[in-house]
C-alpha positions as CSV (number, residue, x, y, z in Angstrom):
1,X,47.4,104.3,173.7
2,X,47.6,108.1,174.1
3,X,44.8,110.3,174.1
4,X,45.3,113.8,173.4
5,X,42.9,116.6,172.5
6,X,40.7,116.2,169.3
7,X,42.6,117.5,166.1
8,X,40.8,121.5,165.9
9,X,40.3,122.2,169.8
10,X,42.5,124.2,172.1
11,X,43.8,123.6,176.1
12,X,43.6,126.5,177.2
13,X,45.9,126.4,180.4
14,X,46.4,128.2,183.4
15,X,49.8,130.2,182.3
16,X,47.6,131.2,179.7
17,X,44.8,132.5,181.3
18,X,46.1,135.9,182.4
19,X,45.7,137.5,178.7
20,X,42.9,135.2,177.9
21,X,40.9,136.8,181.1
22,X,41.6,140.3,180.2
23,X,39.8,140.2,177.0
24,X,36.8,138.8,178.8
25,X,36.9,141.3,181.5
26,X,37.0,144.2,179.2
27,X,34.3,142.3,177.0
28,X,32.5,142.2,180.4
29,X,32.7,145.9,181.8
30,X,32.1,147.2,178.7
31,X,29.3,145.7,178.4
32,X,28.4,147.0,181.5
33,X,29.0,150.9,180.7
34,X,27.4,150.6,177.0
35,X,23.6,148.9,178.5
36,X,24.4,145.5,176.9
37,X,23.3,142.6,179.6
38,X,24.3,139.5,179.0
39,X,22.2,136.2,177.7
40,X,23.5,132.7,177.5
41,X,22.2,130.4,174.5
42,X,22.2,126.7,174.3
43,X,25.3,124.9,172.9
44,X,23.1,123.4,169.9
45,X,19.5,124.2,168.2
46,X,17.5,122.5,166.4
47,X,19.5,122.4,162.9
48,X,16.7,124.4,160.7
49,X,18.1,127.2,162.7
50,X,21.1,127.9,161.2
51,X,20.1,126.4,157.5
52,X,17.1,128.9,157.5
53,X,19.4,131.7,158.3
54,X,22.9,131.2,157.6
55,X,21.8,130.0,154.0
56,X,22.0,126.4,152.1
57,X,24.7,128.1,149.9
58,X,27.0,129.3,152.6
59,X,30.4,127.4,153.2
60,X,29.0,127.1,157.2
61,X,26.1,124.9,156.2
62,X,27.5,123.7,153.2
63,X,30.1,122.3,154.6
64,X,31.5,123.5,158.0
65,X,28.4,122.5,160.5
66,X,28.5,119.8,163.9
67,X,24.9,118.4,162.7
68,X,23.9,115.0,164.8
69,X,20.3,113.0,165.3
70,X,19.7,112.6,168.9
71,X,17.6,109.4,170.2
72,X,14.6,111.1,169.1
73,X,15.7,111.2,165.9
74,X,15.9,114.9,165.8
75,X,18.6,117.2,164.0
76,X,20.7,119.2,166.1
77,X,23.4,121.1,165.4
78,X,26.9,122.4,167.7
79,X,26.0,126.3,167.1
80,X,28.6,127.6,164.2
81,X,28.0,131.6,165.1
82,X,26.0,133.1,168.0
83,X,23.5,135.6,166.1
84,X,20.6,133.3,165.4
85,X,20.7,131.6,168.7
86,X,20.1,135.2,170.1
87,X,17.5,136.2,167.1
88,X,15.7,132.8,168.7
89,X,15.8,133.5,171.9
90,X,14.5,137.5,171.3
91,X,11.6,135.4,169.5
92,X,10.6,132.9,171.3
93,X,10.9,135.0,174.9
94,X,8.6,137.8,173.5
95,X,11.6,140.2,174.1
96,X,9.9,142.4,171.0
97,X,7.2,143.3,173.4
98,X,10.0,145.4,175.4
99,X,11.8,148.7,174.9
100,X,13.9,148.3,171.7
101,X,16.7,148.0,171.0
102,X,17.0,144.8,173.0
103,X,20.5,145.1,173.5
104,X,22.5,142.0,174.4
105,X,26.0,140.2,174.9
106,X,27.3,136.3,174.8
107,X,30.4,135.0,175.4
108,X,30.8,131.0,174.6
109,X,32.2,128.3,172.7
110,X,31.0,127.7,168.7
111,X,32.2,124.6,166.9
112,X,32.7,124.4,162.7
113,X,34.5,121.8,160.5
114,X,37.4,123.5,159.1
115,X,40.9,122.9,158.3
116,X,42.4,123.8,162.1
117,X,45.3,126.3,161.8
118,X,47.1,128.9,164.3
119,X,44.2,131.3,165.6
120,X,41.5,128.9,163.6
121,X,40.0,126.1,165.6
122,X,36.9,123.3,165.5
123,X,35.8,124.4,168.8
124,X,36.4,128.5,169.3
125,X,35.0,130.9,171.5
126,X,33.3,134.1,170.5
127,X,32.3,137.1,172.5
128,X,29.6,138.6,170.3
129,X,27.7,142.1,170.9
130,X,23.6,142.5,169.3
131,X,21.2,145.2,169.2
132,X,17.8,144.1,168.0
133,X,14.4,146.2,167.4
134,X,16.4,149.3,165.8
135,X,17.2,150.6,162.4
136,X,18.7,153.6,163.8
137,X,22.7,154.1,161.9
138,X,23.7,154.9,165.1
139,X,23.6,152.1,166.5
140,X,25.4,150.2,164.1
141,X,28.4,153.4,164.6
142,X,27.9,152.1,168.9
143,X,28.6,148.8,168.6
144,X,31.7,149.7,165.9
145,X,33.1,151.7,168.5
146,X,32.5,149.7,171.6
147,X,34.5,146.6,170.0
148,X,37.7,149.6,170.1
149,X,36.9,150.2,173.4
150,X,36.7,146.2,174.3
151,X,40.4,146.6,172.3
152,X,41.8,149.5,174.3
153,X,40.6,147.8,177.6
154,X,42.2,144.7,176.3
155,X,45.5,145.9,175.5
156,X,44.1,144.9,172.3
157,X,45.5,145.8,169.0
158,X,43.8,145.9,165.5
159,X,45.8,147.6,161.8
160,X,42.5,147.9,159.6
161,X,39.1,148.2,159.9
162,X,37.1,147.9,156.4
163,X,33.4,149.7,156.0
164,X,30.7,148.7,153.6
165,X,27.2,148.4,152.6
166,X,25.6,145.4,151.1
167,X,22.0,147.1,150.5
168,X,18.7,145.7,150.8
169,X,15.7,143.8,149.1
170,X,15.0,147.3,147.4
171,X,18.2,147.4,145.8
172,X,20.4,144.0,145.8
173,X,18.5,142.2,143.4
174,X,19.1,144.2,140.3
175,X,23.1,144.3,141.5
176,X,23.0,140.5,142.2
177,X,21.4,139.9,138.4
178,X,24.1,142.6,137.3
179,X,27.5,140.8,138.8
180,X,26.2,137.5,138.0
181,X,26.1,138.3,134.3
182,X,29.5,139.5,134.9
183,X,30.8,136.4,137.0
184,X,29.3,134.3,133.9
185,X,31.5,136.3,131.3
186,X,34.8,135.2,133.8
187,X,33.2,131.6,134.6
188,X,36.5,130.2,133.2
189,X,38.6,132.4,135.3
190,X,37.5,131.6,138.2
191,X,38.3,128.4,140.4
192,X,35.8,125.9,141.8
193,X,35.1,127.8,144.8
194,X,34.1,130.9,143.1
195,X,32.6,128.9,140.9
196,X,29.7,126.9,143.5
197,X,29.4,130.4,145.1
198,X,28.8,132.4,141.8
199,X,26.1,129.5,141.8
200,X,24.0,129.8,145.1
201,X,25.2,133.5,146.3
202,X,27.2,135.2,144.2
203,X,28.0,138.1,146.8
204,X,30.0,135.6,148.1
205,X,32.2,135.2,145.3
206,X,34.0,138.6,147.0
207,X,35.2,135.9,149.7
208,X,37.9,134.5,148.7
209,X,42.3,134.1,149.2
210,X,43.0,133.7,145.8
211,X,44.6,135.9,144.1
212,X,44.2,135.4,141.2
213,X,40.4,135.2,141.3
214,X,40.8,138.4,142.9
215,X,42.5,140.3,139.9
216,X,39.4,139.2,138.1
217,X,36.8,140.7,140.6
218,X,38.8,143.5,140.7
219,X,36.7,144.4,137.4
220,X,33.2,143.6,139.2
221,X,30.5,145.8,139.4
222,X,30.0,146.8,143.2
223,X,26.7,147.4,145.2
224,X,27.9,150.5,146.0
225,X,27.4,151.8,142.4
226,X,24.2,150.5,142.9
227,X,22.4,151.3,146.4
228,X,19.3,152.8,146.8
229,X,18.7,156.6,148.2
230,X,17.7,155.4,151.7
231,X,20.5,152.5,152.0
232,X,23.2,155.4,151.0
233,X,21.5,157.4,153.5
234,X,21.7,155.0,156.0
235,X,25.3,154.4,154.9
236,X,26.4,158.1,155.0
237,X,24.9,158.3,158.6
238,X,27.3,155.7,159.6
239,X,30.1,157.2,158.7
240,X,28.9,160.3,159.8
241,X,28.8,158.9,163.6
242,X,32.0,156.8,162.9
243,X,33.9,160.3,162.0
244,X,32.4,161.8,165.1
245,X,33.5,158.9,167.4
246,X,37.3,159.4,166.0
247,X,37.1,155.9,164.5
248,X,38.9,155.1,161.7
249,X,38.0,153.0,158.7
250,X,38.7,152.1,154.8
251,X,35.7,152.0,152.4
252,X,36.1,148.2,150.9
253,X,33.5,147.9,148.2
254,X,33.8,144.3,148.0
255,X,34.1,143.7,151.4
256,X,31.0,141.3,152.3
257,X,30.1,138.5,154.5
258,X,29.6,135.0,154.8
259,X,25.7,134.5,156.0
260,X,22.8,135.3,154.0
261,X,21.3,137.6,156.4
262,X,23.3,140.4,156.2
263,X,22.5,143.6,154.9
264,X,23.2,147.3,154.6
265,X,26.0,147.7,156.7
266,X,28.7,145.2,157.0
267,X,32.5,145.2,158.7
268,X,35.4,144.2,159.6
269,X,38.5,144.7,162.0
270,X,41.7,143.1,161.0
271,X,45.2,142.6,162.4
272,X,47.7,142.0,160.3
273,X,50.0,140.9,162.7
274,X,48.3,137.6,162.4
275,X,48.6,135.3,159.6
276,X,46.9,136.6,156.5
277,X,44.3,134.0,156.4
278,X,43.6,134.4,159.9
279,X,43.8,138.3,160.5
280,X,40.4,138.7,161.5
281,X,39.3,139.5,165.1
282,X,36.3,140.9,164.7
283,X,33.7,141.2,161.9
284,X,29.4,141.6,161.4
285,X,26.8,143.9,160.2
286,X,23.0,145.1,160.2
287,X,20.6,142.1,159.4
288,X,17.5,143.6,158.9
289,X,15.7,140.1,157.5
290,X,17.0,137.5,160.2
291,X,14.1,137.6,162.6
292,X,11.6,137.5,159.7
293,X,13.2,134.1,158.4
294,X,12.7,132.5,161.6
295,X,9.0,133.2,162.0
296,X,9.0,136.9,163.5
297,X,7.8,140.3,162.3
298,X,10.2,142.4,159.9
299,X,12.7,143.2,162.8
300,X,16.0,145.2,162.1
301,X,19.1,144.4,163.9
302,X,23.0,144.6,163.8
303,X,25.6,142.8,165.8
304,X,29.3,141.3,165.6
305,X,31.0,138.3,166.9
306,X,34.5,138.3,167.8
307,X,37.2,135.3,168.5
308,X,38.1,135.2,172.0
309,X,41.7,133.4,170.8
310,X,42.3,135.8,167.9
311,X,42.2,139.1,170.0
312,X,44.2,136.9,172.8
313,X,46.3,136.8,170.0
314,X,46.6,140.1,169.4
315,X,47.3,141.7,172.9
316,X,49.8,143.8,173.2
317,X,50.4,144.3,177.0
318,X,52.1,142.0,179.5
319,X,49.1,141.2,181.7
320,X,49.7,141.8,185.3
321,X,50.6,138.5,187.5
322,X,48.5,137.3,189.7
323,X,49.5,138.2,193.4
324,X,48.9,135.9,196.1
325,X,47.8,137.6,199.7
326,X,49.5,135.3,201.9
327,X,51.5,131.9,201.9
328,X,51.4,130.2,204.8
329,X,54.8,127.8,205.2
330,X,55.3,125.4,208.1
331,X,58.8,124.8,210.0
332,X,56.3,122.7,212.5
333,X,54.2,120.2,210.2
334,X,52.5,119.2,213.4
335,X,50.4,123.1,213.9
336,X,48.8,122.3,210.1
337,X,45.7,121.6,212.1
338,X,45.9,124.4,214.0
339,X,46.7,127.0,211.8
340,X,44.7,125.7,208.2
341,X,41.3,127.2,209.5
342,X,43.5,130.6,209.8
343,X,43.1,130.5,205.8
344,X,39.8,129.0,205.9
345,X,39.1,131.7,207.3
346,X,41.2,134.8,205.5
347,X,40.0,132.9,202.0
348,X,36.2,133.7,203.1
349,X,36.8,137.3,204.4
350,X,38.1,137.3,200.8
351,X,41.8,137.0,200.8
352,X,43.7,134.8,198.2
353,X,46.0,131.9,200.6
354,X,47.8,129.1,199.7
355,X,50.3,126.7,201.2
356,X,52.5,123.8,201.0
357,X,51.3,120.0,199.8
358,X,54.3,118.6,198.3
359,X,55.9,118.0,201.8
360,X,58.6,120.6,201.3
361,X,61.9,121.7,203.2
362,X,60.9,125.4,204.8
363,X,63.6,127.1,202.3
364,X,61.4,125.2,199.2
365,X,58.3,126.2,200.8
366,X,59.7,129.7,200.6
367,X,60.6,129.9,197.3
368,X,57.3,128.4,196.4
369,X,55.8,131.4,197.8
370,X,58.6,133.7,196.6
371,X,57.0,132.3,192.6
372,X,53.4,132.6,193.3
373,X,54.1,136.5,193.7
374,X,52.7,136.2,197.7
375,X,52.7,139.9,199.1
376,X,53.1,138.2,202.4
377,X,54.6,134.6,204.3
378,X,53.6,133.3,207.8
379,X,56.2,131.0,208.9
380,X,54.5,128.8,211.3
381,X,57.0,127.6,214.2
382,X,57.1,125.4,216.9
383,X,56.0,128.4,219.3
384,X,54.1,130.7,216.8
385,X,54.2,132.7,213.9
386,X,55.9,135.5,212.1
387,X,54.4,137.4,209.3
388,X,57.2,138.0,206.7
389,X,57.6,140.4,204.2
390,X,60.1,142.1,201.9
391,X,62.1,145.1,202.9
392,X,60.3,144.9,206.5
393,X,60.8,143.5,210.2
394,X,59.5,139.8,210.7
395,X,55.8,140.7,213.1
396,X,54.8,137.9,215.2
397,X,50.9,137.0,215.2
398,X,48.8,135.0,217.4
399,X,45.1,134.8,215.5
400,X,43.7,135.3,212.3
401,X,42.5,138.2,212.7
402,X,45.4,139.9,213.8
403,X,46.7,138.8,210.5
404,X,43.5,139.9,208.7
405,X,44.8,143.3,210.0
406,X,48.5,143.1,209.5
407,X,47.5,142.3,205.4
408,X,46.1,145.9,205.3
């Protein structure tokens, strides 16, 4: 019998680590420079999480959710997206009661039921960005212009990013009732799909590959024709800040998303590069409801989550290999006792070592070293050691500390 990895997951192994590692680092530091500090949710919540928020009509609970009983009987679910976990968290640690906006960053893995493909997998990772407590447009403009900075950090590449406002309770309903009479006059034009959504959400309708089905929405009414004065407001500020940052963007006016607690402002960065069903790296929005639905006070808040293999993906620039200080190779087996605790040693003063376990020949020990990029060999003889390295004179060296020196 062979076991291999369950269909949907990814290894993710060491070769491929170097890219993988520089999206996380720039993910980190800019984190760091923007005031975002960084929380860490549990891997599953109590399912009534994500119904309550995500929506019973959305394809995530519908049909895309890790949902178990433990041995209490209790219904828990893998986390599909990161938002709620944090919206939780904000709740249930009183973080309301401090200076707002609580500003906050994860990076993890998220798990859905869906049809694996290149760049789409059952268990994912996300690094995803929130600012809670604040209404303020400019804050949804920050965190639109700190993913392009993750990107430029990242070598990090993206062809499109599309703009849009979804409105609020003051102003949805009547477009909702509006493109719902409208989906009903094209009921027969659209597929299944459309169809259940046009049923439960019809915002979601906008959602969809097929082509056909978007020729007919093409026709639509959009929310845009049908905001209120203080969502276009807070829609025009956006793009105000947006132009001032330099960041670029297309107005989509049927760009929406796929959880129910969205509103006003919603996004989404693209690379086309990708396959078209999988060309998005980025994407999120303002929701301004979320925190109520889960038992808080009306709370605004916007955020985005991105896919840690999609922007992978997407690098442009050969990351740097990893250099190794030193490489230690024996002639004389017999002085491994001896000279071992010299890297013991040079490892906790904070230098990278490695040697030989495979029991090979001195010239195979060499080359070993010569294809972990080592900036430096000892060659450990009989009656000492020479530190060797390219385009220089062999030095002989006679502690670890010497050594420590010689490496600069």
């Amino acid at each position: 019998m062979r076991i291999e990895a369950p269909r949907g997951t990814l290894d993710v192994l060491p070769a491929d680590q170097p890219r993988r590692q520089d999206v996380l680092r720039a993910a980190e530091t800019v984190a760091r420079d923007y005031g975002y500090g960084l929380i860490v949710t549990p891997t599953f919540e109590d399912t009534e999480l994500f119904a309550r928020t995500s929506g019973q009509g959305s394809d995530v609970v519908h049909k895309e959710m890790y949902t178990f009983e433990d041995r209490s009987g209790r219904s828990l679910t893998l986390r599909p997206e990161g938002t709620a976990p944090v919206a939780r968290a904000y709740l249930e640690h009183g973080l309301h009661r401090e200076p707002q906006p609580v500003k906050t960053y994860y990076v993890g893995p998220m798990f859905r039921y869906a049809a694996p493909q290149k760049g789409r997998y059952r268990e994912f990772w996300q690094i995803g960005f929130e600012a809670m407590g604040s209404d303020d447009p400019a804050v949804d403009a920050e965190l639109i212009q700190l993913f392009t900075e993750i990107e430029r950090r990242a070598g990090v590449t993206h062809t499109r990013l599309e703009l849009n406002s979804i409105g609020d309770r003051a102003c949805r309903p009547d477009y909702v009732e509006r493109l719902r009479s409208f989906l009903a006059d094209h009921r027969d034009q659209l597929d299944e799909e459309a169809r259940r959504r046009a049923d439960v959400s019809p915002l979601r309708v906008f959602d969809t590959r097929n082509e056909a089905v978007r020729q007919v929405l093409a026709a639509a009414p959009t929310i845009g024709e049908s905001l209120c004065a203080e969502c276009r407001g807070h829609f025009a500020d956006v793009r105000g800040f947006l132009d001032a940052f330099g960041v670029q963007y297309e107005l989509v006016p049927t760009l929406v998303r796929g959880l129910d607690y969205y509103t006003r402002t919603v996004f989404e960065f693209a690379n086309e590069g990708l396959d078209a069903a999988q060309a998005s790296t980025c994407a999120g929005g303002r929701y301004d409801y979320l925190i109520e639905e889960i038992g808080g006070e009306p709370t605004p808040g916007v955020g985005w989550a991105a896919g840690v293999e999609r922007l992978t993906m997407s690098s442009a620039a050969e990351p740097e290999p990893a250099a190794l200080d030193l490489f230690v190779a024996f002639a004389d087996v017999g002085r491994r006792r001896e000279v071992l605790p010299w890297m013991v040693a040079l490892r906790g003063r904070g230098r990278s070592c490695d040697t030989d376990y495979a029991g090979r020949s001195v010239k195979g020990q060499l080359t070993r070293a010569k294809r972990l990029g080592a900036r430096a060999t000892l060659v450990v003889e009989r009656d000492g050691q020479m530190l060797r390295r390219a385009r220089e004179e062999d030095v002989p060296v006679g502690s670890w500390q010497e050594l420590e020196a010689l490496l600069g």
